[in-house]
VOPAGU-2260 file (C-alpha; in pm, 1 decimal, decimal comma):
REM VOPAGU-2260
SITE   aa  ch    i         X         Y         Z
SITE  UNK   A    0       0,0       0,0       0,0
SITE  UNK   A    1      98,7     360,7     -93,7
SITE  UNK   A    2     228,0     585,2     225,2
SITE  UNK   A    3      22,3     871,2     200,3
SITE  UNK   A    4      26,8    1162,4     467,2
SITE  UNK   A    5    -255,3    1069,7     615,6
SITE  UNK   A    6    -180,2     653,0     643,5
SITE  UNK   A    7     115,7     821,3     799,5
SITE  UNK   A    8     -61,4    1002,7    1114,9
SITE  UNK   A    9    -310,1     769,5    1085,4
SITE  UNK   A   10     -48,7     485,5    1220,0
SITE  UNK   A   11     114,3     794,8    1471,7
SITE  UNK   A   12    -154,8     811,2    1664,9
SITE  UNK   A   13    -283,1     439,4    1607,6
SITE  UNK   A   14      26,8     350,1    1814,2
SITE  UNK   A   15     -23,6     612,5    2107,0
SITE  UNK   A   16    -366,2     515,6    2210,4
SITE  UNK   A   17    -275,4     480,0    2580,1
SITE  UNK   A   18     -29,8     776,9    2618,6
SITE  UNK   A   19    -256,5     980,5    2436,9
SITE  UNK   A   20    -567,3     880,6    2665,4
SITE  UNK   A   21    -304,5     965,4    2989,0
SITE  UNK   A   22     -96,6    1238,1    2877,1
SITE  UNK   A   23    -306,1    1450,1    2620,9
SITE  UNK   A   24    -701,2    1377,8    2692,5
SITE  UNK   A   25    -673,1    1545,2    3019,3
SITE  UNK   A   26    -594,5    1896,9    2878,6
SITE  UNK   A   27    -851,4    1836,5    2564,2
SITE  UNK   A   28   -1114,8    1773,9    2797,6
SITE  UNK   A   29   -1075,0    2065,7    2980,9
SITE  UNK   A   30   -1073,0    2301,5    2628,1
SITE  UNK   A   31   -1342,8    2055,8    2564,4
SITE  UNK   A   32   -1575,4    2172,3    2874,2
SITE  UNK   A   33   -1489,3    2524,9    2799,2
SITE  UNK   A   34   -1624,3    2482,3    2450,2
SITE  UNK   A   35   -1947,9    2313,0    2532,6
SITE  UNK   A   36   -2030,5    2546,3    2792,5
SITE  UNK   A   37   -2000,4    2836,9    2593,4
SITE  UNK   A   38   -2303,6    2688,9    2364,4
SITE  UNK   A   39   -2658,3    2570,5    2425,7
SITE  UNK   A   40   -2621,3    2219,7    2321,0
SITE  UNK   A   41   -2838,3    2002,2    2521,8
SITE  UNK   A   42   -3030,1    1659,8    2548,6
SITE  UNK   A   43   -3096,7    1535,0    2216,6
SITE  UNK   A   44   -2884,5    1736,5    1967,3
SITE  UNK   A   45   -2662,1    1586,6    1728,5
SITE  UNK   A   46   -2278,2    1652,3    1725,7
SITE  UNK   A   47   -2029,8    1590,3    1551,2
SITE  UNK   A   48   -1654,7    1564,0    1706,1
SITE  UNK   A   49   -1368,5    1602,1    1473,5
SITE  UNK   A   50   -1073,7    1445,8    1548,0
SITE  UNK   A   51   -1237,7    1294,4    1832,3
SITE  UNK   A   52    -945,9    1080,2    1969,7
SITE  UNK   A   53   -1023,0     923,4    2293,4
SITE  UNK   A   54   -1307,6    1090,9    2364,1
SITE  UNK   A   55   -1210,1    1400,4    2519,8
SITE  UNK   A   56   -1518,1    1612,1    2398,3
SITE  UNK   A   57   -1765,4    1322,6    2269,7
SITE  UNK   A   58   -1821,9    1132,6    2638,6
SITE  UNK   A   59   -1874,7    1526,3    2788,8
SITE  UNK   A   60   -2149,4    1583,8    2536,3
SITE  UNK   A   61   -2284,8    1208,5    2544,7
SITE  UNK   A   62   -2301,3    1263,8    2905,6
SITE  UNK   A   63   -2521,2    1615,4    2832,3
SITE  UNK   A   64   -2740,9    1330,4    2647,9
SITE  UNK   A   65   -2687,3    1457,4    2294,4
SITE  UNK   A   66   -2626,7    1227,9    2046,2
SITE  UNK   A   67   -2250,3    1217,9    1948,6
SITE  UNK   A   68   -2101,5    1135,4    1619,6
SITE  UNK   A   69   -1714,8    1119,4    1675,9
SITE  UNK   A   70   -1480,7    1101,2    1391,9
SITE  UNK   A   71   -1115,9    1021,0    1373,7
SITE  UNK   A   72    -865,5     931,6    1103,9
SITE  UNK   A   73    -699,7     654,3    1344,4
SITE  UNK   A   74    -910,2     318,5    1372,1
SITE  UNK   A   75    -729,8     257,5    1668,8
SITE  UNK   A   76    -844,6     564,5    1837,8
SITE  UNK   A   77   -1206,7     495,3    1703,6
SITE  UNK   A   78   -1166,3     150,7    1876,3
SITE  UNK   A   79   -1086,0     264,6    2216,8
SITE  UNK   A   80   -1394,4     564,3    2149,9
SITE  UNK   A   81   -1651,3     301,3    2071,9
SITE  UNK   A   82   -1537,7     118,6    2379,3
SITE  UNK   A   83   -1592,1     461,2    2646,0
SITE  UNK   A   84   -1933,3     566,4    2425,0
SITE  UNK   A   85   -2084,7     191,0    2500,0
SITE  UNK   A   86   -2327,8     351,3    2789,5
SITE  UNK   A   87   -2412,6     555,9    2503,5
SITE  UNK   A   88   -2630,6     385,1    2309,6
SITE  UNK   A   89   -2728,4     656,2    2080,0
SITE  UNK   A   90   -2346,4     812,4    2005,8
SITE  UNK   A   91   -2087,8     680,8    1781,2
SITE  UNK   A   92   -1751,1     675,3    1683,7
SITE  UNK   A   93   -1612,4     664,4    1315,0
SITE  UNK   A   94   -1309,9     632,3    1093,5
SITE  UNK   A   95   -1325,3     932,0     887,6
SITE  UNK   A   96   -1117,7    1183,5     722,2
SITE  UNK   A   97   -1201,5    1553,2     826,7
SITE  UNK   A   98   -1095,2    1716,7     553,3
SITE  UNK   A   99   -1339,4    1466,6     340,4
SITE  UNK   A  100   -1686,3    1427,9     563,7
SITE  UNK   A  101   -1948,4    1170,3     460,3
SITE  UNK   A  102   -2234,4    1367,9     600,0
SITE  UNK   A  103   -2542,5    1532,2     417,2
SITE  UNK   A  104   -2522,3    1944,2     440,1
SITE  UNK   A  105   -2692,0    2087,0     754,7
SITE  UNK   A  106   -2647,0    1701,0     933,8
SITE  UNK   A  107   -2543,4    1871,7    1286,7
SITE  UNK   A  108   -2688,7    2132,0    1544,4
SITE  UNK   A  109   -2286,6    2133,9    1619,6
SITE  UNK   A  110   -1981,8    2040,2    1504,8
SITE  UNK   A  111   -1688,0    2094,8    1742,9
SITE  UNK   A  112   -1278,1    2024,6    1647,7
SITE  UNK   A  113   -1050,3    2035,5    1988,5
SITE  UNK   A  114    -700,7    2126,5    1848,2
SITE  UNK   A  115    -736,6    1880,0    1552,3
SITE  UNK   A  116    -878,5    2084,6    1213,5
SITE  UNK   A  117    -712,4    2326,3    1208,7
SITE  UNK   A  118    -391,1    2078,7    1207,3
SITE  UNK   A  119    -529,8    1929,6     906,2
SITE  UNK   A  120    -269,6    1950,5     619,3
SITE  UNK   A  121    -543,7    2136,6     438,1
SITE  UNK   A  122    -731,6    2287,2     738,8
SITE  UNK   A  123    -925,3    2553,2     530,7
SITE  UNK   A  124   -1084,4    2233,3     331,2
SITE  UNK   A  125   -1176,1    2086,1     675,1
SITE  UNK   A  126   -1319,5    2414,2     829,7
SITE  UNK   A  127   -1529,7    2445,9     531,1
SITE  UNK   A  128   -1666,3    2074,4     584,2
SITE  UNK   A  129   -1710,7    2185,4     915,6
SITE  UNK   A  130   -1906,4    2448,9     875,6
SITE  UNK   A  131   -2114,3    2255,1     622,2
SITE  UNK   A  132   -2234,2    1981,6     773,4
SITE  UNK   A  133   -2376,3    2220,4    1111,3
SITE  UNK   A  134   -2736,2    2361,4    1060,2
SITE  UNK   A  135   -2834,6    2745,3    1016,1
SITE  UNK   A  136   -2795,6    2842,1    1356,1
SITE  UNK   A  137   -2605,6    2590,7    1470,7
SITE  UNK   A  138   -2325,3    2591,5    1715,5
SITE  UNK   A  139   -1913,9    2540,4    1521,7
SITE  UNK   A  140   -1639,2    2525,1    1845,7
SITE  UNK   A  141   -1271,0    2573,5    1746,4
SITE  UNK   A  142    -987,1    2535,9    1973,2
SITE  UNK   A  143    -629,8    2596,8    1836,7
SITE  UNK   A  144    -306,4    2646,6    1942,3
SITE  UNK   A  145    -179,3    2947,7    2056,8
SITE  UNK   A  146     127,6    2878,2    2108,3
SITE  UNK   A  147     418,7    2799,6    1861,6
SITE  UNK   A  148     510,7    2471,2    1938,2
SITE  UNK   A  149     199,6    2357,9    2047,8
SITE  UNK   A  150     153,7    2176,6    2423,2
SITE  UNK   A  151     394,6    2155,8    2695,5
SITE  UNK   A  152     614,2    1862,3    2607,4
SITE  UNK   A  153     677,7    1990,4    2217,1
SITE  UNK   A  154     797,8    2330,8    2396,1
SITE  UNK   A  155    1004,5    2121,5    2637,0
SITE  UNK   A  156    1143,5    1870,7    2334,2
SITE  UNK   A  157    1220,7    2164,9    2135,3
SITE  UNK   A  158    1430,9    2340,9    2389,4
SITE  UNK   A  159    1598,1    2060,8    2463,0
SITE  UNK   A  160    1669,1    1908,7    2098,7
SITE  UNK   A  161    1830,6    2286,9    2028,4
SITE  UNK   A  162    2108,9    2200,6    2302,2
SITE  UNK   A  163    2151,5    1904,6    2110,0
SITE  UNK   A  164    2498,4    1821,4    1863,3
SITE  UNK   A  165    2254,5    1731,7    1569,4
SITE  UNK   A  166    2408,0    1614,6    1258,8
SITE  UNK   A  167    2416,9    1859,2     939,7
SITE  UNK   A  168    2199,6    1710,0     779,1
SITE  UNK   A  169    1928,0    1586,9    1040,0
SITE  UNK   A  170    1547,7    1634,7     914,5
SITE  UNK   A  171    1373,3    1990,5     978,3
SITE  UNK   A  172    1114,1    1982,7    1213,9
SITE  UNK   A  173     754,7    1969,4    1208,2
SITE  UNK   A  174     574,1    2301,7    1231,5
SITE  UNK   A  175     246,4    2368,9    1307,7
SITE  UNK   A  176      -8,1    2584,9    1096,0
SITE  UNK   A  177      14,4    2903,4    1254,4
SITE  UNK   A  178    -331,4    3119,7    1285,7
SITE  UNK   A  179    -346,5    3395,4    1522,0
SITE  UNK   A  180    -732,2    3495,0    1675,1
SITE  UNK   A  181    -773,1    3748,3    1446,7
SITE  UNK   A  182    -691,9    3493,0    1159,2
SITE  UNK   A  183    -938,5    3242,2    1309,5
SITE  UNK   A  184   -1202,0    3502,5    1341,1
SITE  UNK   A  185   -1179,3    3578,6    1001,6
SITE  UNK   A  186   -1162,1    3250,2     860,9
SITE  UNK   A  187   -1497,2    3167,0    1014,2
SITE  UNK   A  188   -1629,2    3458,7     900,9
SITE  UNK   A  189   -1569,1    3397,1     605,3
SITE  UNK   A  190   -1720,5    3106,2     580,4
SITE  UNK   A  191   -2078,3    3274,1     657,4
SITE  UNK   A  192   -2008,4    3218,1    1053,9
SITE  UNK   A  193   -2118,6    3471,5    1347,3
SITE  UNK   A  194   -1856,7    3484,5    1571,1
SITE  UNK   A  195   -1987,7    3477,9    1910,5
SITE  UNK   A  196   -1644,4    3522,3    2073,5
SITE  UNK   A  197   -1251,0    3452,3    2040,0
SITE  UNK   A  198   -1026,4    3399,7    2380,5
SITE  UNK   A  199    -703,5    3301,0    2514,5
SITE  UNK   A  200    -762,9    2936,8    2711,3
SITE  UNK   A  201    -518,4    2826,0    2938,2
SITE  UNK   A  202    -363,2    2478,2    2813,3
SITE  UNK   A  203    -106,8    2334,6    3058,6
SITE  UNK   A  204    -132,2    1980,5    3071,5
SITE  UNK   A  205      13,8    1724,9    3248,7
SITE  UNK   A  206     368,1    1647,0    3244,9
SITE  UNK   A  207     550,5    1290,5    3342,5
SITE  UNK   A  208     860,7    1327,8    3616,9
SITE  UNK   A  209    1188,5    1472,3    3437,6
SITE  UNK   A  210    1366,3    1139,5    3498,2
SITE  UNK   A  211    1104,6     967,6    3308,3
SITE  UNK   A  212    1004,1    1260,0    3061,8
SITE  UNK   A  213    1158,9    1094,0    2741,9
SITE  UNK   A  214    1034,4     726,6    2793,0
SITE  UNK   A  215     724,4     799,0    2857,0
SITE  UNK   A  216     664,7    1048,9    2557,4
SITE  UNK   A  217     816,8     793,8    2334,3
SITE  UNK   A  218     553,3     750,4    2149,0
SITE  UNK   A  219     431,3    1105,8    2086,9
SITE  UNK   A  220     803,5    1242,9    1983,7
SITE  UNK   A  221     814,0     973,2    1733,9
SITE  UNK   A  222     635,0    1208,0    1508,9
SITE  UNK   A  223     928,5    1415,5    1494,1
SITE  UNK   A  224    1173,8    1298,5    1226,8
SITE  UNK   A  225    1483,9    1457,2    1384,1
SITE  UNK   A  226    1386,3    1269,2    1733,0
SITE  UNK   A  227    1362,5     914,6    1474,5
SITE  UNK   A  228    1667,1     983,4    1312,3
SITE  UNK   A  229    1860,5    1001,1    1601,2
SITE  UNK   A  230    2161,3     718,1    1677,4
SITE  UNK   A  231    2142,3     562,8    2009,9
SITE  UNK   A  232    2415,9     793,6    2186,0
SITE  UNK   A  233    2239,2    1127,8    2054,6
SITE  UNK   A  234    1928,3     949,0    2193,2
SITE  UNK   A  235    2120,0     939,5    2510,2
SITE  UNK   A  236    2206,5    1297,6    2556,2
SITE  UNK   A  237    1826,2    1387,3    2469,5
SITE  UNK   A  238    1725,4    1210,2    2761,7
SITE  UNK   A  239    1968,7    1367,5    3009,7
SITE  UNK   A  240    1839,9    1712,0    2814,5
SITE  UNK   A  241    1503,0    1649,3    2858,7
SITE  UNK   A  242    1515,3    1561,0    3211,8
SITE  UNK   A  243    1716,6    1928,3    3277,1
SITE  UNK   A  244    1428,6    2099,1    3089,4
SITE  UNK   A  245    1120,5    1941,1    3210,3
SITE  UNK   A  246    1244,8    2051,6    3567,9
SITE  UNK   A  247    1342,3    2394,2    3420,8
SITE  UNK   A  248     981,1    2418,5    3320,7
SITE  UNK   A  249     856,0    2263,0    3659,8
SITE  UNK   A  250    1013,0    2510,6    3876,7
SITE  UNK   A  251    1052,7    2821,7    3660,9
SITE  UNK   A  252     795,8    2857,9    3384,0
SITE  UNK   A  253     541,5    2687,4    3544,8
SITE  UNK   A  254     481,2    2958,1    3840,4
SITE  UNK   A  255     542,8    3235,7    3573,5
SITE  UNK   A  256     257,5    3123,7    3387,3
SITE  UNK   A  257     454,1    3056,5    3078,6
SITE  UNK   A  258     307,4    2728,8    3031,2
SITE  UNK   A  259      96,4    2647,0    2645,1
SITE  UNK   A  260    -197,5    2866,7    2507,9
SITE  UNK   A  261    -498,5    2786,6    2298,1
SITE  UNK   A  262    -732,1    2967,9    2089,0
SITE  UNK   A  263   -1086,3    2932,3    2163,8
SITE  UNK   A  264   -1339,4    3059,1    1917,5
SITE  UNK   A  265   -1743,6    2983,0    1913,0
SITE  UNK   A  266   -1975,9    3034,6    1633,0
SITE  UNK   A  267   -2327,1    3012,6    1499,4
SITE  UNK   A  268   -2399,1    2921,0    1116,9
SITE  UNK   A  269   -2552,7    3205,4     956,0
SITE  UNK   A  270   -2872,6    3156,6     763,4
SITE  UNK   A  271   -2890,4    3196,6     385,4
SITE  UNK   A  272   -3199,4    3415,4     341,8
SITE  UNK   A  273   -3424,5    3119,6     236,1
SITE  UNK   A  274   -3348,7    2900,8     567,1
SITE  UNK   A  275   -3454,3    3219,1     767,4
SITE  UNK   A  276   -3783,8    3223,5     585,3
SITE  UNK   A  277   -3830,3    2877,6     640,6
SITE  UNK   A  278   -3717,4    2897,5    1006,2
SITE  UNK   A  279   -3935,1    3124,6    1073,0
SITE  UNK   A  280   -4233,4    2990,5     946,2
SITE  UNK   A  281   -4136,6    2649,4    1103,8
SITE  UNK   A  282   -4181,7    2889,6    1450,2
SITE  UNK   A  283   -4458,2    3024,4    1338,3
SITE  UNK   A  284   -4328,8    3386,2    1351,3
SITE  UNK   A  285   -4459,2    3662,9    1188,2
SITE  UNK   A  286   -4815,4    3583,0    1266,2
SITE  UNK   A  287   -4850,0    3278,1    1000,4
SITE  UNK   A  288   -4785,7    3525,8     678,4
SITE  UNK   A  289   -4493,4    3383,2     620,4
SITE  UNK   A  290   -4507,1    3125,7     304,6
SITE  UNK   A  291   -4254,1    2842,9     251,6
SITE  UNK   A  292   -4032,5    2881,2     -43,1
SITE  UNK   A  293   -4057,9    2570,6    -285,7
Protein backbone atom coordinates (compact mmCIF):
# COMPACT_ATOMS: atom_id res chain seq x y z
CA UNK A 1 0.00 0.00 0.00
CA UNK A 2 0.99 3.61 -0.94
CA UNK A 3 2.28 5.85 2.25
CA UNK A 4 0.22 8.71 2.00
CA UNK A 5 0.27 11.62 4.67
CA UNK A 6 -2.55 10.70 6.16
CA UNK A 7 -1.80 6.53 6.43
CA UNK A 8 1.16 8.21 7.99
CA UNK A 9 -0.61 10.03 11.15
CA UNK A 10 -3.10 7.69 10.85
CA UNK A 11 -0.49 4.85 12.20
CA UNK A 12 1.14 7.95 14.72
CA UNK A 13 -1.55 8.11 16.65
CA UNK A 14 -2.83 4.39 16.08
CA UNK A 15 0.27 3.50 18.14
CA UNK A 16 -0.24 6.12 21.07
CA UNK A 17 -3.66 5.16 22.10
CA UNK A 18 -2.75 4.80 25.80
CA UNK A 19 -0.30 7.77 26.19
CA UNK A 20 -2.56 9.80 24.37
CA UNK A 21 -5.67 8.81 26.65
CA UNK A 22 -3.04 9.65 29.89
CA UNK A 23 -0.97 12.38 28.77
CA UNK A 24 -3.06 14.50 26.21
CA UNK A 25 -7.01 13.78 26.93
CA UNK A 26 -6.73 15.45 30.19
CA UNK A 27 -5.95 18.97 28.79
CA UNK A 28 -8.51 18.37 25.64
CA UNK A 29 -11.15 17.74 27.98
CA UNK A 30 -10.75 20.66 29.81
CA UNK A 31 -10.73 23.01 26.28
CA UNK A 32 -13.43 20.56 25.64
CA UNK A 33 -15.75 21.72 28.74
CA UNK A 34 -14.89 25.25 27.99
CA UNK A 35 -16.24 24.82 24.50
CA UNK A 36 -19.48 23.13 25.33
CA UNK A 37 -20.31 25.46 27.92
CA UNK A 38 -20.00 28.37 25.93
CA UNK A 39 -23.04 26.89 23.64
CA UNK A 40 -26.58 25.70 24.26
CA UNK A 41 -26.21 22.20 23.21
CA UNK A 42 -28.38 20.02 25.22
CA UNK A 43 -30.30 16.60 25.49
CA UNK A 44 -30.97 15.35 22.17
CA UNK A 45 -28.85 17.37 19.67
CA UNK A 46 -26.62 15.87 17.29
CA UNK A 47 -22.78 16.52 17.26
CA UNK A 48 -20.30 15.90 15.51
CA UNK A 49 -16.55 15.64 17.06
CA UNK A 50 -13.68 16.02 14.73
CA UNK A 51 -10.74 14.46 15.48
CA UNK A 52 -12.38 12.94 18.32
CA UNK A 53 -9.46 10.80 19.70
CA UNK A 54 -10.23 9.23 22.93
CA UNK A 55 -13.08 10.91 23.64
CA UNK A 56 -12.10 14.00 25.20
CA UNK A 57 -15.18 16.12 23.98
CA UNK A 58 -17.65 13.23 22.70
CA UNK A 59 -18.22 11.33 26.39
CA UNK A 60 -18.75 15.26 27.89
CA UNK A 61 -21.49 15.84 25.36
CA UNK A 62 -22.85 12.08 25.45
CA UNK A 63 -23.01 12.64 29.06
CA UNK A 64 -25.21 16.15 28.32
CA UNK A 65 -27.41 13.30 26.48
CA UNK A 66 -26.87 14.57 22.94
CA UNK A 67 -26.27 12.28 20.46
CA UNK A 68 -22.50 12.18 19.49
CA UNK A 69 -21.02 11.35 16.20
CA UNK A 70 -17.15 11.19 16.76
CA UNK A 71 -14.81 11.01 13.92
CA UNK A 72 -11.16 10.21 13.74
CA UNK A 73 -8.66 9.32 11.04
CA UNK A 74 -7.00 6.54 13.44
CA UNK A 75 -9.10 3.19 13.72
CA UNK A 76 -7.30 2.58 16.69
CA UNK A 77 -8.45 5.64 18.38
CA UNK A 78 -12.07 4.95 17.04
CA UNK A 79 -11.66 1.51 18.76
CA UNK A 80 -10.86 2.65 22.17
CA UNK A 81 -13.94 5.64 21.50
CA UNK A 82 -16.51 3.01 20.72
CA UNK A 83 -15.38 1.19 23.79
CA UNK A 84 -15.92 4.61 26.46
CA UNK A 85 -19.33 5.66 24.25
CA UNK A 86 -20.85 1.91 25.00
CA UNK A 87 -23.28 3.51 27.89
CA UNK A 88 -24.13 5.56 25.03
CA UNK A 89 -26.31 3.85 23.10
CA UNK A 90 -27.28 6.56 20.80
CA UNK A 91 -23.46 8.12 20.06
CA UNK A 92 -20.88 6.81 17.81
CA UNK A 93 -17.51 6.75 16.84
CA UNK A 94 -16.12 6.64 13.15
CA UNK A 95 -13.10 6.32 10.94
CA UNK A 96 -13.25 9.32 8.88
CA UNK A 97 -11.18 11.84 7.22
CA UNK A 98 -12.01 15.53 8.27
CA UNK A 99 -10.95 17.17 5.53
CA UNK A 100 -13.39 14.67 3.40
CA UNK A 101 -16.86 14.28 5.64
CA UNK A 102 -19.48 11.70 4.60
CA UNK A 103 -22.34 13.68 6.00
CA UNK A 104 -25.42 15.32 4.17
CA UNK A 105 -25.22 19.44 4.40
CA UNK A 106 -26.92 20.87 7.55
CA UNK A 107 -26.47 17.01 9.34
CA UNK A 108 -25.43 18.72 12.87
CA UNK A 109 -26.89 21.32 15.44
CA UNK A 110 -22.87 21.34 16.20
CA UNK A 111 -19.82 20.40 15.05
CA UNK A 112 -16.88 20.95 17.43
CA UNK A 113 -12.78 20.25 16.48
CA UNK A 114 -10.50 20.36 19.89
CA UNK A 115 -7.01 21.27 18.48
CA UNK A 116 -7.37 18.80 15.52
CA UNK A 117 -8.79 20.85 12.14
CA UNK A 118 -7.12 23.26 12.09
CA UNK A 119 -3.91 20.79 12.07
CA UNK A 120 -5.30 19.30 9.06
CA UNK A 121 -2.70 19.50 6.19
CA UNK A 122 -5.44 21.37 4.38
CA UNK A 123 -7.32 22.87 7.39
CA UNK A 124 -9.25 25.53 5.31
CA UNK A 125 -10.84 22.33 3.31
CA UNK A 126 -11.76 20.86 6.75
CA UNK A 127 -13.19 24.14 8.30
CA UNK A 128 -15.30 24.46 5.31
CA UNK A 129 -16.66 20.74 5.84
CA UNK A 130 -17.11 21.85 9.16
CA UNK A 131 -19.06 24.49 8.76
CA UNK A 132 -21.14 22.55 6.22
CA UNK A 133 -22.34 19.82 7.73
CA UNK A 134 -23.76 22.20 11.11
CA UNK A 135 -27.36 23.61 10.60
CA UNK A 136 -28.35 27.45 10.16
CA UNK A 137 -27.96 28.42 13.56
CA UNK A 138 -26.06 25.91 14.71
CA UNK A 139 -23.25 25.92 17.15
CA UNK A 140 -19.14 25.40 15.22
CA UNK A 141 -16.39 25.25 18.46
CA UNK A 142 -12.71 25.74 17.46
CA UNK A 143 -9.87 25.36 19.73
CA UNK A 144 -6.30 25.97 18.37
CA UNK A 145 -3.06 26.47 19.42
CA UNK A 146 -1.79 29.48 20.57
CA UNK A 147 1.28 28.78 21.08
CA UNK A 148 4.19 28.00 18.62
CA UNK A 149 5.11 24.71 19.38
CA UNK A 150 2.00 23.58 20.48
CA UNK A 151 1.54 21.77 24.23
CA UNK A 152 3.95 21.56 26.96
CA UNK A 153 6.14 18.62 26.07
CA UNK A 154 6.78 19.90 22.17
CA UNK A 155 7.98 23.31 23.96
CA UNK A 156 10.05 21.21 26.37
CA UNK A 157 11.43 18.71 23.34
CA UNK A 158 12.21 21.65 21.35
CA UNK A 159 14.31 23.41 23.89
CA UNK A 160 15.98 20.61 24.63
CA UNK A 161 16.69 19.09 20.99
CA UNK A 162 18.31 22.87 20.28
CA UNK A 163 21.09 22.01 23.02
CA UNK A 164 21.52 19.05 21.10
CA UNK A 165 24.98 18.21 18.63
CA UNK A 166 22.54 17.32 15.69
CA UNK A 167 24.08 16.15 12.59
CA UNK A 168 24.17 18.59 9.40
CA UNK A 169 22.00 17.10 7.79
CA UNK A 170 19.28 15.87 10.40
CA UNK A 171 15.48 16.35 9.14
CA UNK A 172 13.73 19.90 9.78
CA UNK A 173 11.14 19.83 12.14
CA UNK A 174 7.55 19.69 12.08
CA UNK A 175 5.74 23.02 12.31
CA UNK A 176 2.46 23.69 13.08
CA UNK A 177 -0.08 25.85 10.96
CA UNK A 178 0.14 29.03 12.54
CA UNK A 179 -3.31 31.20 12.86
CA UNK A 180 -3.47 33.95 15.22
CA UNK A 181 -7.32 34.95 16.75
CA UNK A 182 -7.73 37.48 14.47
CA UNK A 183 -6.92 34.93 11.59
CA UNK A 184 -9.38 32.42 13.09
CA UNK A 185 -12.02 35.03 13.41
CA UNK A 186 -11.79 35.79 10.02
CA UNK A 187 -11.62 32.50 8.61
CA UNK A 188 -14.97 31.67 10.14
CA UNK A 189 -16.29 34.59 9.01
CA UNK A 190 -15.69 33.97 6.05
CA UNK A 191 -17.20 31.06 5.80
CA UNK A 192 -20.78 32.74 6.57
CA UNK A 193 -20.08 32.18 10.54
CA UNK A 194 -21.19 34.72 13.47
CA UNK A 195 -18.57 34.84 15.71
CA UNK A 196 -19.88 34.78 19.11
CA UNK A 197 -16.44 35.22 20.74
CA UNK A 198 -12.51 34.52 20.40
CA UNK A 199 -10.26 34.00 23.81
CA UNK A 200 -7.03 33.01 25.14
CA UNK A 201 -7.63 29.37 27.11
CA UNK A 202 -5.18 28.26 29.38
CA UNK A 203 -3.63 24.78 28.13
CA UNK A 204 -1.07 23.35 30.59
CA UNK A 205 -1.32 19.81 30.71
CA UNK A 206 0.14 17.25 32.49
CA UNK A 207 3.68 16.47 32.45
CA UNK A 208 5.51 12.90 33.43
CA UNK A 209 8.61 13.28 36.17
CA UNK A 210 11.88 14.72 34.38
CA UNK A 211 13.66 11.40 34.98
CA UNK A 212 11.05 9.68 33.08
CA UNK A 213 10.04 12.60 30.62
CA UNK A 214 11.59 10.94 27.42
CA UNK A 215 10.34 7.27 27.93
CA UNK A 216 7.24 7.99 28.57
CA UNK A 217 6.65 10.49 25.57
CA UNK A 218 8.17 7.94 23.34
CA UNK A 219 5.53 7.50 21.49
CA UNK A 220 4.31 11.06 20.87
CA UNK A 221 8.03 12.43 19.84
CA UNK A 222 8.14 9.73 17.34
CA UNK A 223 6.35 12.08 15.09
CA UNK A 224 9.28 14.16 14.94
CA UNK A 225 11.74 12.99 12.27
CA UNK A 226 14.84 14.57 13.84
CA UNK A 227 13.86 12.69 17.33
CA UNK A 228 13.62 9.15 14.75
CA UNK A 229 16.67 9.83 13.12
CA UNK A 230 18.61 10.01 16.01
CA UNK A 231 21.61 7.18 16.77
CA UNK A 232 21.42 5.63 20.10
CA UNK A 233 24.16 7.94 21.86
CA UNK A 234 22.39 11.28 20.55
CA UNK A 235 19.28 9.49 21.93
CA UNK A 236 21.20 9.40 25.10
CA UNK A 237 22.06 12.98 25.56
CA UNK A 238 18.26 13.87 24.70
CA UNK A 239 17.25 12.10 27.62
CA UNK A 240 19.69 13.68 30.10
CA UNK A 241 18.40 17.12 28.15
CA UNK A 242 15.03 16.49 28.59
CA UNK A 243 15.15 15.61 32.12
CA UNK A 244 17.17 19.28 32.77
CA UNK A 245 14.29 20.99 30.89
CA UNK A 246 11.21 19.41 32.10
CA UNK A 247 12.45 20.52 35.68
CA UNK A 248 13.42 23.94 34.21
CA UNK A 249 9.81 24.19 33.21
CA UNK A 250 8.56 22.63 36.60
CA UNK A 251 10.13 25.11 38.77
CA UNK A 252 10.53 28.22 36.61
CA UNK A 253 7.96 28.58 33.84
CA UNK A 254 5.41 26.87 35.45
CA UNK A 255 4.81 29.58 38.40
CA UNK A 256 5.43 32.36 35.74
CA UNK A 257 2.57 31.24 33.87
CA UNK A 258 4.54 30.57 30.79
CA UNK A 259 3.07 27.29 30.31
CA UNK A 260 0.96 26.47 26.45
CA UNK A 261 -1.98 28.67 25.08
CA UNK A 262 -4.98 27.87 22.98
CA UNK A 263 -7.32 29.68 20.89
CA UNK A 264 -10.86 29.32 21.64
CA UNK A 265 -13.39 30.59 19.18
CA UNK A 266 -17.44 29.83 19.13
CA UNK A 267 -19.76 30.35 16.33
CA UNK A 268 -23.27 30.13 14.99
CA UNK A 269 -23.99 29.21 11.17
CA UNK A 270 -25.53 32.05 9.56
CA UNK A 271 -28.73 31.57 7.63
CA UNK A 272 -28.90 31.97 3.85
CA UNK A 273 -31.99 34.15 3.42
CA UNK A 274 -34.24 31.20 2.36
CA UNK A 275 -33.49 29.01 5.67
CA UNK A 276 -34.54 32.19 7.67
CA UNK A 277 -37.84 32.24 5.85
CA UNK A 278 -38.30 28.78 6.41
CA UNK A 279 -37.17 28.97 10.06
CA UNK A 280 -39.35 31.25 10.73
CA UNK A 281 -42.33 29.91 9.46
CA UNK A 282 -41.37 26.49 11.04
CA UNK A 283 -41.82 28.90 14.50
CA UNK A 284 -44.58 30.24 13.38
CA UNK A 285 -43.29 33.86 13.51
CA UNK A 286 -44.59 36.63 11.88
CA UNK A 287 -48.15 35.83 12.66
CA UNK A 288 -48.50 32.78 10.00
CA UNK A 289 -47.86 35.26 6.78
CA UNK A 290 -44.93 33.83 6.20
CA UNK A 291 -45.07 31.26 3.05
CA UNK A 292 -42.54 28.43 2.52
CA UNK A 293 -40.32 28.81 -0.43
CA UNK A 294 -40.58 25.71 -2.86
Amino acid sequence: MNETPNTRIADFFDATVATYETWAEPLSARLAKAALKRTSVRAGDSVLDIGAGTGALALQAAALGARVTAIDISSAMVARLTQRLAPYPECKALVMDGQALTFEESTFDAAFSILSTTLFADWGVALDEAVRVVRPGGWIGIVHWASPQGSDIFTIFSRALKKLALPTDSPDAPKLPELSAHELRAALEDRKCEVMEVGLLDAAGPLPTPENFMDTLDPFYRIHPTYRSLEERLRGELRILLAEEARRWINEDVPAGRTAKAHLAIARRLFHPVDQLVSEMDRGVGGGHVSRLS
